[in-house]
N, C-alpha and C positions, 0 to 999 in steps of 0.2 A: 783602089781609090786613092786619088794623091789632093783632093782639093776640095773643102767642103764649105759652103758658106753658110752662116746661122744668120736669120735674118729678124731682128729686134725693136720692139716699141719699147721696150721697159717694163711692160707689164709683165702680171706672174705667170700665163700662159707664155710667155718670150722667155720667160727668166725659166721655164721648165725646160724647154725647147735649147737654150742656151749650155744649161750643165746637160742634156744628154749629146749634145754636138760635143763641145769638148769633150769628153769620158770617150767618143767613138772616135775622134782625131787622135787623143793620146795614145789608146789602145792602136788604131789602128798607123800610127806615125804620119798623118796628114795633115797638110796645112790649114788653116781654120782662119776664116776671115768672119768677122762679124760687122753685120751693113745693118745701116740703119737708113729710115728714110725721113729727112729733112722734112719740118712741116705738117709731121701729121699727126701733133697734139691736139688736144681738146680746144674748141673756142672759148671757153671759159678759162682756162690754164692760159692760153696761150693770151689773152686779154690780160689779165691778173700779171703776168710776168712782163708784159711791154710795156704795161703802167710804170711798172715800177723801175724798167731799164729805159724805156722809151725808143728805143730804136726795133722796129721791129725784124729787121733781117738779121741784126745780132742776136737778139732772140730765137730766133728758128737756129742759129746756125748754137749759140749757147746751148740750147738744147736739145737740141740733138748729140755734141759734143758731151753733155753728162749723163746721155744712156748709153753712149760707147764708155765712156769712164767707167760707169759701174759694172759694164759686161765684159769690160776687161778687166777689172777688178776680181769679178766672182771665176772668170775662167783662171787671174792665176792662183785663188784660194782652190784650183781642183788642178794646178800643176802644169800651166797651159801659156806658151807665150801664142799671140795671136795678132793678127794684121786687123785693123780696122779702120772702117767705110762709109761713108756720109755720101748718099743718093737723092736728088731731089726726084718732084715726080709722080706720079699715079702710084701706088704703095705695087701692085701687082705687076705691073709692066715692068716698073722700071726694076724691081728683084727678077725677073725673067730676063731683062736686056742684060742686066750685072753679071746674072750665071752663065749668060750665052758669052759674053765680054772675056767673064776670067775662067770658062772652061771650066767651069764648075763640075764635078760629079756628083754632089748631090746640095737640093738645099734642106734647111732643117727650120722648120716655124713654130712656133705656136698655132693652134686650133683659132684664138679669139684673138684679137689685140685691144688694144683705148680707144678706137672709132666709135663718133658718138653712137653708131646704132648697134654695137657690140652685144647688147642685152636681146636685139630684134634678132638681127642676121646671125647666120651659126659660120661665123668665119669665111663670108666674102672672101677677103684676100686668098685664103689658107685654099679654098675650092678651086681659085680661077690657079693657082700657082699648082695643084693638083692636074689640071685638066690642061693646063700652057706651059709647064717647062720643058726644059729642052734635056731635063734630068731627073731622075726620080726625087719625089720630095715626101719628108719623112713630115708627117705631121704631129706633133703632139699634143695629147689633150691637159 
């Protein structure tokens, strides 16, 4: 395995999914890119936050930029330099086009993400990216 991508909302299901990507890149000397996908906060969050910057593409792009910051934060508190990725887009495709793109050998997700019907659905994304990539996908609960 030379390439593995961890793919992140911020949440704590992403933030599980993130320390066992890294831990499996260190171990196994792989590259590790962490992608995030542009856009797919809460409408409430995502309201609250353009009030108060007003521009709302800066915000999408603001915020997605400080869940890569702290996921690249927490991978080098576990000893980990890493490449990261800002994808717009359907959350499941467009993490299947990204692995198909950079030759992914595996992706690593979380089970749940911040979608508002995260409480309903048992991980939409985490099943279509199960049943559509082009690589095996580690999911964690």
């Amino acid at each position: 395995m030379r390439h593995i991508i961890a793919a992140t909302d911020g949440s704590p299901g992403a933030n599980r999914a993130l320390d066992l990507a890294v831990r499996m890149a260190k171990t196994g000397g792989c590259e590790l890119t962490i992608l995030t996908i542009g856009g797919t906060i809460p409408g409430a969050e995502l309201r609250r936050i353009a009030a108060a910057d007003g521009d709302l593409s800066e915000t999408l792009v603001e915020s997605a930029n400080q869940i890569l910051e702290r996921a690249r934060k927490r991978a080098q508190r576990l000893g980990m330099t890493v490449k990261l990725q800002i994808e717009w887009g359907d959350p499941a495709e467009t993490i299947i086009d990204t692995a198909r793109r950079e030759n992914a050998d595996m992706l690593v997700v979380g089970r749940r993400g911040r979608g508002r019907l995260s409480a309903m659905l048992l991980g939409s994304v985490s099943q279509k990216l199960a049943s559509l990539a082009p690589c095996p996908v580690l999911v964690v609960p």
